[in-house]
Each structure stands twice: as C-alpha cells, then as structure tokens.
BASESE-731932 format. One line per 10 residues: number of its first residue (from 1); their letters; for each residue x, y, z of N, C-alpha, C, O. Coordinates in pm, whole numbers. Atoms other than C-alpha are relative to their C-alpha. Example, Ala and Ser with C-alpha at 12.3 -4.5 7.8 and 13.67 -1.06 7.14 Angstrom:
2
1	as	89/-119/0/1230/-450/780/90/120/0/194/118/66 | -82/-119/-6/1367/-106/714/-77/109/73/-26/220/90
REM end
This chain:
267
1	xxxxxxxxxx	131/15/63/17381/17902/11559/-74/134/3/-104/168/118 | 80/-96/44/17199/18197/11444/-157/-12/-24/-209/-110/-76 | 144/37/-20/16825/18271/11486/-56/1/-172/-18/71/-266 | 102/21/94/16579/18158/11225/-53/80/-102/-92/47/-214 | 35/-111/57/16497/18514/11148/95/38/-112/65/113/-205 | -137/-36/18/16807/18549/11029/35/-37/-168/80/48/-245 | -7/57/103/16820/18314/10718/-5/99/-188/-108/147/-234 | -13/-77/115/16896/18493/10381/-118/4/-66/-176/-101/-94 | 102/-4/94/16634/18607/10193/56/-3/-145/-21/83/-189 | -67/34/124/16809/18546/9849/-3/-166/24/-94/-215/-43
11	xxxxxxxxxx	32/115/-31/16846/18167/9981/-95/-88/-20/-84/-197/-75 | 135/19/-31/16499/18122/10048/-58/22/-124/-134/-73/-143 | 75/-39/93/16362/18278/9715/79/-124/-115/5/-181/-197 | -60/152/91/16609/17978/9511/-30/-115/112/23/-220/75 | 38/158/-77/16500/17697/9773/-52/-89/-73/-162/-65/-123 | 64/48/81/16452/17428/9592/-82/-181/75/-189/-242/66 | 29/126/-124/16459/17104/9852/1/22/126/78/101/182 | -15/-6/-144/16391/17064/10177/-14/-137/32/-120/-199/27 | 0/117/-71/16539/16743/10330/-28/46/154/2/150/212 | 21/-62/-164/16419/16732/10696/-16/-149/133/-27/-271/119
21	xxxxxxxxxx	-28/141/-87/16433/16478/10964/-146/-58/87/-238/23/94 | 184/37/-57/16089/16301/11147/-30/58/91/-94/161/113 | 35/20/-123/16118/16203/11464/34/166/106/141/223/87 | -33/-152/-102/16113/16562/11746/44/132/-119/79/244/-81 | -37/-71/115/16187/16735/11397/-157/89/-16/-190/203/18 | 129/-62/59/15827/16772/11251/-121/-69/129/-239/-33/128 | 76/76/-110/15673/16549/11570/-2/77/139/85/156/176 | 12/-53/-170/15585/16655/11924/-59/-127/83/-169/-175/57 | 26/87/-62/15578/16399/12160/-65/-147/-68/-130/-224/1 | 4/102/33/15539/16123/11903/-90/-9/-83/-124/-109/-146
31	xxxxxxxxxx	109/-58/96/15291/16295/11718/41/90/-124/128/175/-106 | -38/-128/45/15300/16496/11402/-142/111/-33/-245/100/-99 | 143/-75/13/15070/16779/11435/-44/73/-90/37/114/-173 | 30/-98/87/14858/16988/11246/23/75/-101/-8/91/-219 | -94/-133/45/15093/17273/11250/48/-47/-160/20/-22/-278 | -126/77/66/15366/17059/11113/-1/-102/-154/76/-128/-247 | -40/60/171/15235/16856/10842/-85/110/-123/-75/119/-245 | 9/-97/129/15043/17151/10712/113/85/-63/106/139/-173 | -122/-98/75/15393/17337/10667/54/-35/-116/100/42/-200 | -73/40/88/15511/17053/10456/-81/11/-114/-17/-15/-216
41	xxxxxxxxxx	104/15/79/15185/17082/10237/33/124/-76/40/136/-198 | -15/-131/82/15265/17492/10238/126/29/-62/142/123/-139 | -124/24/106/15641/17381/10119/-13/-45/-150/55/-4/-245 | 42/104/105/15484/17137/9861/-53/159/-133/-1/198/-237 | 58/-111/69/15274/17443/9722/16/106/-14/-69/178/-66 | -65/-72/41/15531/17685/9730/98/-36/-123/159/58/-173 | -88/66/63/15730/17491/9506/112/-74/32/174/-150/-42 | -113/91/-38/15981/17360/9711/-23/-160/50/-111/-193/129 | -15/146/-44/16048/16981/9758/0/-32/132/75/33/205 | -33/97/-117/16023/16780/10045/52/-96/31/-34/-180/58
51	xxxxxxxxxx	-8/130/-28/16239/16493/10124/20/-54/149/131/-104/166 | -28/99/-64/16188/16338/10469/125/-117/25/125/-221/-41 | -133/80/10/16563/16174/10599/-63/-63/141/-115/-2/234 | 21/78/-178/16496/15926/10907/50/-129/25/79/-221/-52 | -35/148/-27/16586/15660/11104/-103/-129/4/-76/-242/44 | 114/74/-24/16239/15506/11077/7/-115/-123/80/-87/-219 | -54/99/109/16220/15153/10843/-54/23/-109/-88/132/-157 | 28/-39/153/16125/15076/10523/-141/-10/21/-197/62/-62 | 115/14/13/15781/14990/10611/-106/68/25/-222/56/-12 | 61/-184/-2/15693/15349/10736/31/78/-135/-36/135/-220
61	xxxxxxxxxx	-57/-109/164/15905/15512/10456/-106/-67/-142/-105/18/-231 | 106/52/92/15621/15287/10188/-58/83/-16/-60/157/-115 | 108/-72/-56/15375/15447/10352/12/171/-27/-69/246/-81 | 4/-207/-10/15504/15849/10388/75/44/-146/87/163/-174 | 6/-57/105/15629/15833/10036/-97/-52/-93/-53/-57/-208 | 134/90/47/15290/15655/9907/-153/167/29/-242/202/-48 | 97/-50/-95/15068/15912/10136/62/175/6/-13/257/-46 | 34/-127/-2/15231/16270/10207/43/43/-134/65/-11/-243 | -46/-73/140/15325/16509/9985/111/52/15/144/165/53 | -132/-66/0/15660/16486/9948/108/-94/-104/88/-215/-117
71	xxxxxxxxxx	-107/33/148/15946/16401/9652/23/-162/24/-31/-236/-57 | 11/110/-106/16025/16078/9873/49/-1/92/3/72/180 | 7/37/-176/16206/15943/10172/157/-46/8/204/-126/-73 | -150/86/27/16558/15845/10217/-14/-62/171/-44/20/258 | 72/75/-111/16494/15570/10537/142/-99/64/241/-131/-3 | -82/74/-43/16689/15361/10800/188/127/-8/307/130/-40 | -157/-110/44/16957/15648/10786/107/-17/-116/230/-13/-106 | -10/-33/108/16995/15644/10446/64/-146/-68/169/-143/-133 | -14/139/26/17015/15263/10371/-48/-16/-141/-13/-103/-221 | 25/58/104/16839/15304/10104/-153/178/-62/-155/281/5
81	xxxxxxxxxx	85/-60/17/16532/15530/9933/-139/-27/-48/-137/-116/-133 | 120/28/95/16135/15527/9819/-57/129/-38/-72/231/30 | 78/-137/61/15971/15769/9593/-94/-84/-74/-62/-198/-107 | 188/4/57/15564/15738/9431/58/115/-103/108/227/-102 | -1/-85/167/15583/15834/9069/-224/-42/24/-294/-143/29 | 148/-26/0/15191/15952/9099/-30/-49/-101/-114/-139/-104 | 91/8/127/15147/15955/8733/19/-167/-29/-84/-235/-33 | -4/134/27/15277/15599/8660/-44/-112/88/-53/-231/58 | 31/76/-136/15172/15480/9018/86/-97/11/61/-218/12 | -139/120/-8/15487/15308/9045/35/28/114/-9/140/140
91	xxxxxxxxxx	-97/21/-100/15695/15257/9370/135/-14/-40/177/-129/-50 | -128/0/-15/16033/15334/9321/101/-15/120/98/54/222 | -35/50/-169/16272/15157/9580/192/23/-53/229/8/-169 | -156/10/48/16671/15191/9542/77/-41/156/57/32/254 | -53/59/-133/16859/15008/9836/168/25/-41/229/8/-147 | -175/-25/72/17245/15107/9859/118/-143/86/235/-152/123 | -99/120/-5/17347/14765/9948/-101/-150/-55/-217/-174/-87 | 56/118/144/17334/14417/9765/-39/-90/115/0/-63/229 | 97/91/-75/17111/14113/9926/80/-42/67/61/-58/187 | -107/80/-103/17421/13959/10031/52/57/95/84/-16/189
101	xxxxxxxxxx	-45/-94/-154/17544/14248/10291/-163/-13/30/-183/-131/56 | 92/-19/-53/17182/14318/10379/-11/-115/72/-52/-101/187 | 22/124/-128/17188/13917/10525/82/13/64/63/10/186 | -111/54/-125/17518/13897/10660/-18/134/72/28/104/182 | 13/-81/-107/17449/14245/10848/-113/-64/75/-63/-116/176 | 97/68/-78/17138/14097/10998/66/-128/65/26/-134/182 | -64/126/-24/17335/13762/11065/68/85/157/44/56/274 | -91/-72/-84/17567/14010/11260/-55/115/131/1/157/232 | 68/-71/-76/17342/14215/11422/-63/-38/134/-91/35/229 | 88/69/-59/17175/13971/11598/102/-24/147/59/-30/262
111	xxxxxxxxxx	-106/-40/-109/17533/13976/11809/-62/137/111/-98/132/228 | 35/-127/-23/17441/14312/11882/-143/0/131/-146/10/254 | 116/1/-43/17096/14297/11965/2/-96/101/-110/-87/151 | 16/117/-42/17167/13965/12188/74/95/155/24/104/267 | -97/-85/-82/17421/14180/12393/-39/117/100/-32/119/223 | 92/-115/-74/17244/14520/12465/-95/-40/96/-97/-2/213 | 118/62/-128/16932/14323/12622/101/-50/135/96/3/246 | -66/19/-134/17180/14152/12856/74/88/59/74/60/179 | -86/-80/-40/17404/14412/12934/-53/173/65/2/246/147 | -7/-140/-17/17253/14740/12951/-246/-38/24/-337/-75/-51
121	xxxxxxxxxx	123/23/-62/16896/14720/13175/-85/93/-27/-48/210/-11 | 117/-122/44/16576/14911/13063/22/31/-148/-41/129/-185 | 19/-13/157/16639/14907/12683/-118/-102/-55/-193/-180/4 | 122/82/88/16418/14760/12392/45/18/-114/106/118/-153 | -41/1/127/16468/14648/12071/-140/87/-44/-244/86/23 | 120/-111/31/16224/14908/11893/-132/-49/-54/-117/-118/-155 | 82/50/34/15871/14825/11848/-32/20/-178/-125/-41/-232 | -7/0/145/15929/14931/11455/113/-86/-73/145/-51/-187 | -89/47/26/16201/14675/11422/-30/-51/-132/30/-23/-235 | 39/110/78/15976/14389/11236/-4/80/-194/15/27/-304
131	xxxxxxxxxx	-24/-31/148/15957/14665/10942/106/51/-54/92/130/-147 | -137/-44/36/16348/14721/10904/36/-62/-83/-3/-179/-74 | -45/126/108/16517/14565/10589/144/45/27/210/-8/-62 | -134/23/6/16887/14668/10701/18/26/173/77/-67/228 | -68/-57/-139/16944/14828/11074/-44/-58/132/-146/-126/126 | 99/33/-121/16852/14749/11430/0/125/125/90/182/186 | 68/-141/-89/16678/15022/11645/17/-46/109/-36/-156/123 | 10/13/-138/16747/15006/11991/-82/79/72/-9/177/56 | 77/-39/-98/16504/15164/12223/56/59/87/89/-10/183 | -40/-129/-167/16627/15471/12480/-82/64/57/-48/134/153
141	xxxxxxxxxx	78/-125/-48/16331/15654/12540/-165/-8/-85/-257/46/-23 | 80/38/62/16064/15564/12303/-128/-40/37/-234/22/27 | 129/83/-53/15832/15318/12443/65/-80/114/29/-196/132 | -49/2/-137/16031/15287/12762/61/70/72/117/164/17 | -54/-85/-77/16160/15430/13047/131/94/-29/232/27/-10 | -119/-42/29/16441/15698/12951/132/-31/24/155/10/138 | -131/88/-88/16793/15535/13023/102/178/-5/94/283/-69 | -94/-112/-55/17057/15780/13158/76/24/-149/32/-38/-246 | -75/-34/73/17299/15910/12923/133/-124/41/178/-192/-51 | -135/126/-9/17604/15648/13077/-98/-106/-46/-38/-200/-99
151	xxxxxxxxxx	65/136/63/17335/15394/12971/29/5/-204/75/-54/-301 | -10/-2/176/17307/15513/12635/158/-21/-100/175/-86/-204 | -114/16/29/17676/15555/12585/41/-151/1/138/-191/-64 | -89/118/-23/17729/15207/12683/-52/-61/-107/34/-132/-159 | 86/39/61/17449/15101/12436/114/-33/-133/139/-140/-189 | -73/-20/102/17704/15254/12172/145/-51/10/210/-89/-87 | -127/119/-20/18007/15086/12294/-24/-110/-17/67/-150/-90 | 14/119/84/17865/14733/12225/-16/22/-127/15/-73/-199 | 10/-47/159/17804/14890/11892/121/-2/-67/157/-63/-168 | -153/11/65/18147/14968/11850/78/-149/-8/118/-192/-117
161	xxxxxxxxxx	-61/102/-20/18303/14639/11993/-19/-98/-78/64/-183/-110 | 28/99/109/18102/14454/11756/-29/24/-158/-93/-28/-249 | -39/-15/118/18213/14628/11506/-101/68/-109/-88/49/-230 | 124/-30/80/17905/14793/11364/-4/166/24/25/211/135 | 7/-117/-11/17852/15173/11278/-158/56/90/-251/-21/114 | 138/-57/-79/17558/15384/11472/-17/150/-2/72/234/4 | 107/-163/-36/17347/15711/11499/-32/-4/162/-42/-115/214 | 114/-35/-96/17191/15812/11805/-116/105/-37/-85/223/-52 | 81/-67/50/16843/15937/11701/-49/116/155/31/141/245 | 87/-70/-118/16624/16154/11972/-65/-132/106/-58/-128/228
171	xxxxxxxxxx	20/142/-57/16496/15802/12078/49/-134/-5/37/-213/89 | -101/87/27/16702/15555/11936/131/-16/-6/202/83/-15 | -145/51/60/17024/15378/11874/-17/-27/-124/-140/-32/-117 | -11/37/170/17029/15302/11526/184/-64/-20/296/-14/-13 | -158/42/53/17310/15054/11422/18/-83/-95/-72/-165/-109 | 21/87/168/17426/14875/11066/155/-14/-17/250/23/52 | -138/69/55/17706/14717/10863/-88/58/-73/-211/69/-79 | 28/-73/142/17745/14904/10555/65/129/-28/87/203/68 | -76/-138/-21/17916/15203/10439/-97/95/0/-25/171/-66 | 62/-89/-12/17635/15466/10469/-67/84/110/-29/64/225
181	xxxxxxxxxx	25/-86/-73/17455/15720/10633/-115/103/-43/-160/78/-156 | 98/-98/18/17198/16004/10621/28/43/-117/-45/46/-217 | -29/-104/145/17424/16204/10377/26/-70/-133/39/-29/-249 | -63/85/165/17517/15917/10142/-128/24/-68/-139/92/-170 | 129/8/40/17109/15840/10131/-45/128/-99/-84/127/-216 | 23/-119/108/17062/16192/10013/50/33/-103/-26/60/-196 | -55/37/86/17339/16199/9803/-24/-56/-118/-27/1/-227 | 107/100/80/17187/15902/9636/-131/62/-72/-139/72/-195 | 130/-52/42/16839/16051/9601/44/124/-64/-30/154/-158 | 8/-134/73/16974/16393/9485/47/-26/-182/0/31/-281
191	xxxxxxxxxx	-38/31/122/17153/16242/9187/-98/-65/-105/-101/-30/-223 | 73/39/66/16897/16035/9074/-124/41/-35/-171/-10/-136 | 112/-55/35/16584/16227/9073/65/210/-26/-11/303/-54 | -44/-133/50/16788/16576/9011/69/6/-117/53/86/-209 | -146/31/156/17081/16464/8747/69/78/49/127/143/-37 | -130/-79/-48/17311/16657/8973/80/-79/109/48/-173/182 | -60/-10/-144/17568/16663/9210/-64/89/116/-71/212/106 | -26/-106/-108/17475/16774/9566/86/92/57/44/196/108 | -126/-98/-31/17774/16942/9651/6/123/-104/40/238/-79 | 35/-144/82/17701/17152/9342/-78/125/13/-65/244/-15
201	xxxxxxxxxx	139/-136/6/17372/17310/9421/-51/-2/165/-162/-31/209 | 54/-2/-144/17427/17364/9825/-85/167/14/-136/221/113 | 86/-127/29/17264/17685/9728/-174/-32/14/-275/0/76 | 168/43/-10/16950/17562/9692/-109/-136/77/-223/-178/56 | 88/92/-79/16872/17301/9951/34/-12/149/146/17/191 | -33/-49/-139/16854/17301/10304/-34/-169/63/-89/-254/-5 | 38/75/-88/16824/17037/10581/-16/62/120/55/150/167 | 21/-52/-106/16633/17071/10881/18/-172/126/2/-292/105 | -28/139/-88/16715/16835/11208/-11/47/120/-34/167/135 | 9/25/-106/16711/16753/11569/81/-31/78/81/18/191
211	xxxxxxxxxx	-73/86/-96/16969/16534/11697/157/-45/-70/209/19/-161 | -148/4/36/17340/16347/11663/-31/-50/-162/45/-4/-247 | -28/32/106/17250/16193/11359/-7/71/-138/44/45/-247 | -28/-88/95/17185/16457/11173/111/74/-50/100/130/-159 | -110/-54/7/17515/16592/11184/125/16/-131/214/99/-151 | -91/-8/84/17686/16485/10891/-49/119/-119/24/205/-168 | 52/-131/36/17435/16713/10708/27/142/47/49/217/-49 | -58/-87/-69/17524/17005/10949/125/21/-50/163/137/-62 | -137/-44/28/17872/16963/10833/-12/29/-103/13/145/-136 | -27/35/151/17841/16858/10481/-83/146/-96/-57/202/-203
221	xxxxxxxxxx	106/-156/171/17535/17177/10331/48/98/47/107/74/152 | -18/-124/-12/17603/17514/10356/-107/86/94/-61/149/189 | 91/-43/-36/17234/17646/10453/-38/-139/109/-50/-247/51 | 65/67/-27/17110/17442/10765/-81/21/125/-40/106/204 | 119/-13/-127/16826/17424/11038/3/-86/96/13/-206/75 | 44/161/-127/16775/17232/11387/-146/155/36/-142/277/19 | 72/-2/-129/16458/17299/11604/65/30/141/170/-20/181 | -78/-36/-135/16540/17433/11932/37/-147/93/141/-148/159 | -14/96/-103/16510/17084/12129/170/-55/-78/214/-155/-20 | -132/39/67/16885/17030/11893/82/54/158/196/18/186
231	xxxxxxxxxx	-112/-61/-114/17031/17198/12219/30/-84/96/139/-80/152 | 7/175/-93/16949/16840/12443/171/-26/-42/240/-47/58 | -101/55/59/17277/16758/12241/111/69/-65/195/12/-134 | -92/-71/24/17474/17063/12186/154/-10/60/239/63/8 | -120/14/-52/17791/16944/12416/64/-113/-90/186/-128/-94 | -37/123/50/17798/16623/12196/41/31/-141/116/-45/-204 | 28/-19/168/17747/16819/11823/189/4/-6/245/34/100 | -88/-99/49/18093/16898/11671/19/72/-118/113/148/-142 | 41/-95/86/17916/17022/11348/-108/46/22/-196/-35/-5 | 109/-101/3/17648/17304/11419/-45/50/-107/24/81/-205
241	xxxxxxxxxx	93/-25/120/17345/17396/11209/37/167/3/114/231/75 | -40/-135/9/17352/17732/11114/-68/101/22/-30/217/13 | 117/-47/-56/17007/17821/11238/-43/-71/70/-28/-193/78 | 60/97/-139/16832/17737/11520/-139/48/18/-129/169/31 | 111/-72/-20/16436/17819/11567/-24/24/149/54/-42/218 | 48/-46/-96/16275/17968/11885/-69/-106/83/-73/-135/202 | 111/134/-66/16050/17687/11935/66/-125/-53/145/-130/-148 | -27/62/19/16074/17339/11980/-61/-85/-67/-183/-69/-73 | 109/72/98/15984/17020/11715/-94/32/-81/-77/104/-180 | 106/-32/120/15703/17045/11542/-47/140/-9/-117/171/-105
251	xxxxxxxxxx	33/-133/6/15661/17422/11632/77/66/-55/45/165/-121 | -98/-49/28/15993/17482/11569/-5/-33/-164/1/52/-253 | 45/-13/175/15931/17325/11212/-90/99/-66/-55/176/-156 | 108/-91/41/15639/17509/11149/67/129/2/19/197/-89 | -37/-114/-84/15839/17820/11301/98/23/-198/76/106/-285 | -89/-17/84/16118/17756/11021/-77/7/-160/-42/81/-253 | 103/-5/130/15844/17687/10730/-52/107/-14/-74/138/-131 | 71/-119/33/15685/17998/10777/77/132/-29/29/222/-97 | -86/-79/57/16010/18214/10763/28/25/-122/19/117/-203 | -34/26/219/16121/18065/10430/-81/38/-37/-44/146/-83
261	xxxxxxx	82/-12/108/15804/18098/10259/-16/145/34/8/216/-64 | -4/-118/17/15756/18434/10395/86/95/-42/43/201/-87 | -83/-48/75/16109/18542/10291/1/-17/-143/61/61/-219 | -64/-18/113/16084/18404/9982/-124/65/-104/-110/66/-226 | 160/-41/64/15712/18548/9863/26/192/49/-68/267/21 | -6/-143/36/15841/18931/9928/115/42/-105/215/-27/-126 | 4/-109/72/15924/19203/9691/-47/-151/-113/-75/-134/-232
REM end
C-alpha cells in the first residue's frame, strides 16, 4: 500500500466516481463528521460522483440517497440500489433479487440468526435490522461489548454451516442467500446510470474502504483507497488497496478528498 500522496495526478484530473464505504470509512466513532461529509460535498462540486457502497439497510440507503449529495447508494452489500432523480423527484429502487429469494432467504436466515444468539455469547442482532429487506446484521462491536476475534470467527462459521454467504464489516457480520456482493451492486449501478461496463473505465473511478468487505473492490479496480484504521485487518486482506491515508476514518477520508481535488485542480 502506498501513501495517499502518492496517487497519480493524471488519475485524479479524469476521476469521474467515487464509490466509498460508510461505516469507519467517512464515520468516526459512529459519527460522520464535519470534515467528512463536507469532502463529499467538495467531491460533488468538483465534478466527481459519489456513490456510497455499505452494509447499512435499505431504510438508511432511502434516506442518504433522498438527503446527501451523492449519485446514489448501492446498500446491504450490494443487494440491491437507490438513486433520487431530483428533477423528476422520483425514487429509483433496483433490487438484484426476485421476491421469491428475498422470502426464502429470510425464511433461512432466521436459522442463522436463531443459532448465533445461542451459541456465540455477547452478540446482537443489529439494532438496524427492522430496516433490512434482504440480509441479517449481526452485532460485534456496535452497540455491544466487542467480542474477541475467535468469537467473531465462530459467528462466521455458523454462517458457513448454514450455508449462507457473509462480509465482516468494521462492526458487523453481514450474511445473505443470493449471489451478490459489494462489487456486483456497483456493477449494477455503473451500467445503469453510466451505459458502460465497469471493467472498461477502471481509469476513472476509484473506491475508498475500511474493512474485509471491501475487498472484492481492492481486487477487482485498478485505482484504490482504505483509511488507515484498514490495517485492524491487514493479516486477514488477501487483496490490498493501493493507497492507504495517514489518518484514520473520517480524517483519513477527508485526508484522501483533499489530495484528489488538489491533484486534480493543478496546472
């Protein structure tokens, strides 16, 4: 991982998106500050896009593509997407699975979720559950006591056993039936509000992140960013970002926002 400073100035002056991740990403301690959502404001008004990738549900993602200023939201680790057409005041929603997986994963989940509580002591199903329409958030650190790392691991072994895919966020478990993921979600959103392939134009978009789930991004773009607190989880990565900032979370965002725009606003 290479420092922040570092980032091409040719890169930066074609930037055209910036997917970026929430939670310890643009947040500090559960907060997003100041700094951090003015960077995405001074992305917005440089011209570059914002899309927000997270594990948070659909009933936040309404809200932060309704409210900030950004292209939209790809949500639930990429289950699905929402984008605010301003001018038509429409809500655009695109879900990448049909009503009938979305029940029988919930049907199935409920295995899951029934399991972890008994098995693995000091977890929580996540107090943002009630607004999920596909996944179930488990609780590591959140709004309870931190569980060890052999806790967490074990969290993800009932995950496996019952057959269900998972993330580990910075605070969560995140786990679903379904074939997707962070990068499909984007995927998804890039085609439909760009008319391209992503894999075409890794030139011009970056992701910035935090943790394991970001990873398939890390592998999959060419140009990419973590925040320094990405190092919590550097023995676990086996695709590395390609920059790393000085500071951590929301400073470290801010840290990376102010590079770009300053690389890409000289000569």
């Amino acid at each position: 991982m290479k420092d922040i400073k570092q980032i091409d100035e040719g890169f930066c002056k074609g930037l055209k998106v910036v997917f970026t991740d929430i939670d310890d990403t643009i947040t500090d301690e559960g907060l997003i500050l100041d700094i951090s959502y003015q960077a995405i404001w001074d992305l917005h008004r440089n011209g570059i896009d914002v899309v927000p990738v997270t594990g948070r549900p659909a009933g936040w993602c309404d809200h932060i593509a309704r409210m900030w200023p950004v292209k939209g939201v790809v949500g639930e680790n990429g289950a699905f997407y929402y984008s605010y057409d301003r001018i038509d005041r429409r809500m655009n929603r695109k879900i990448l699975l049909t009503e009938r997986e979305i029940e029988d994963g919930k049907r199935r989940l409920k295995s899951i979720e029934k399991r972890v509580l008994s098995e693995v002591k000091g977890c929580a199903i996540s107090a943002d559950q009630p607004f999920r329409l596909v996944d179930l958030a488990i609780d590591y650190c959140e709004d309870v006591k931190p569980l060890s790392e052999e806790e967490v691991e074990k969290i993800c072994r009932i995950v496996e056993e019952e057959g269900a895919k998972y993330k580990v966020s910075s605070i969560h478990v995140n786990c679903w039936f379904g074939n997707f993921d962070k990068l499909t979600g984007i995927k998804a959103f890039y085609r439909d509000f760009y008319g391209g392939d992503l894999d075409d134009e890794l030139d011009r978009i970056t992701f910035i992140g935090d943790s394991l789930n970001d990873e398939p991004m890390f592998e999959a773009f060419d140009t990419t960013i973590a925040v320094a607190n990405i190092k919590r989880f550097a023995k676990k990565l086996k695709y590395y970002p390609t920059y790393i900032t000085e500071n951590s979370s929301a400073r470290g965002f801010r840290e990376a926002v102010d590079t770009i725009i300053e690389k890409r606003k000289r000569g």
